[in-house]
Wavefront OBJ file of the C-alpha trace (Angstrom):
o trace
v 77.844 -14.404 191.590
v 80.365 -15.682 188.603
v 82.320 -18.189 189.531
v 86.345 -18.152 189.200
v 86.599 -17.971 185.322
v 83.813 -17.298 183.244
v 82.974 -20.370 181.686
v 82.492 -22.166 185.057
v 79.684 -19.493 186.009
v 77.038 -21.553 183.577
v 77.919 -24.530 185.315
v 78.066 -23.235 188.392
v 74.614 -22.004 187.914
v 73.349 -25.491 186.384
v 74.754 -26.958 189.726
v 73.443 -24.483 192.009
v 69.872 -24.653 190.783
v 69.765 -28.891 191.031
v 71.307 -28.664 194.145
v 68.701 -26.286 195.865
v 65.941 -28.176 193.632
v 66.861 -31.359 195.438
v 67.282 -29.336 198.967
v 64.096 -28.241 198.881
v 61.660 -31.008 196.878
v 63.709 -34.020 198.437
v 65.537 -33.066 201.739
v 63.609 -31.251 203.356
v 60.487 -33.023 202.901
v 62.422 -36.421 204.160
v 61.587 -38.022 200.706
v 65.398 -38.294 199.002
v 66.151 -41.534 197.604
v 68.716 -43.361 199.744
v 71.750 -44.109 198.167
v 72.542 -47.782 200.286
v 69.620 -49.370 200.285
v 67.414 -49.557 203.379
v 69.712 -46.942 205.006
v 67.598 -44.157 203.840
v 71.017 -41.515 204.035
v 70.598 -38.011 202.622
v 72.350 -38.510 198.578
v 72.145 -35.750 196.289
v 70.936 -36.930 192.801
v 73.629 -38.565 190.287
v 72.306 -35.371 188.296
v 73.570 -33.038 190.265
v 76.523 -35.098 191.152
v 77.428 -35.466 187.771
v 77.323 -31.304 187.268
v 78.955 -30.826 190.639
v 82.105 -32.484 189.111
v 81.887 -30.959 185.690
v 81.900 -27.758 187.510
v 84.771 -28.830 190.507
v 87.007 -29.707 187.202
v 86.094 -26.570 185.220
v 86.932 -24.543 188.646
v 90.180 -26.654 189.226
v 91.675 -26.058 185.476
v 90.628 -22.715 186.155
v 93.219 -22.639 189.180
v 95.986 -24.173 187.510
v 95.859 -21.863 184.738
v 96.090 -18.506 187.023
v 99.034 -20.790 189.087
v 96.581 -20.438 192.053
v 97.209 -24.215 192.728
v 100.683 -23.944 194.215
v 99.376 -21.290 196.909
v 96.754 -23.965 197.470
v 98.885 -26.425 198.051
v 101.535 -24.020 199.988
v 98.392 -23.677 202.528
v 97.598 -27.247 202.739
v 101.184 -28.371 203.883
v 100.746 -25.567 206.471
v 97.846 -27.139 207.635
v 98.767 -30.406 208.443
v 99.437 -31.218 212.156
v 103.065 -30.676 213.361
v 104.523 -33.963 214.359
l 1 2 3 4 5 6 7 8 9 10 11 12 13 14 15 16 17 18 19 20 21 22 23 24 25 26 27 28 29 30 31 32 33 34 35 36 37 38 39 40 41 42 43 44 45 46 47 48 49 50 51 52 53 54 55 56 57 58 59 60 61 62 63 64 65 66 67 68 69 70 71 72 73 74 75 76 77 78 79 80 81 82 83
């Protein structure tokens, strides 16, 4: 599936594929790296970190140039609790 603007698909992709790559070699067997220490907590890779927000900015300047991030924030304010 291509992602909101064409040049985000290829990092989309780049994401996707670390992401399930970790999923499947390190989460589901129970050997992922822990991220605190002793606390062994469930931390996707700095690798895939790293594409995931190479990717969220790509998708976000993406948004702002189609003016899709005003209805995004229009639905945000609507979702905040009523006071």
């Amino acid at each position: 599936m291509a992602s909101l603007s064409p040049e985000c698909t290829p990092l989309k992709d780049a994401y996707y594929n670390c992401f399930n790559k970790w999923y499947a070699d390190e989460l589901l067997k129970g050997s992922f790296s822990s991220s605190t220490g002793s606390n062994k907590k469930a931390a996707v890779s700095n690798e895939c970190q790293d594409l995931f927000e190479k990717y969220k900015d790509c998708v976000w300047k993406a948004i702002k140039e189609k003016k899709i991030d005003a209805l995004i924030n229009e639905a945000r304010k609507d979702d905040q609790p009523k006071a």
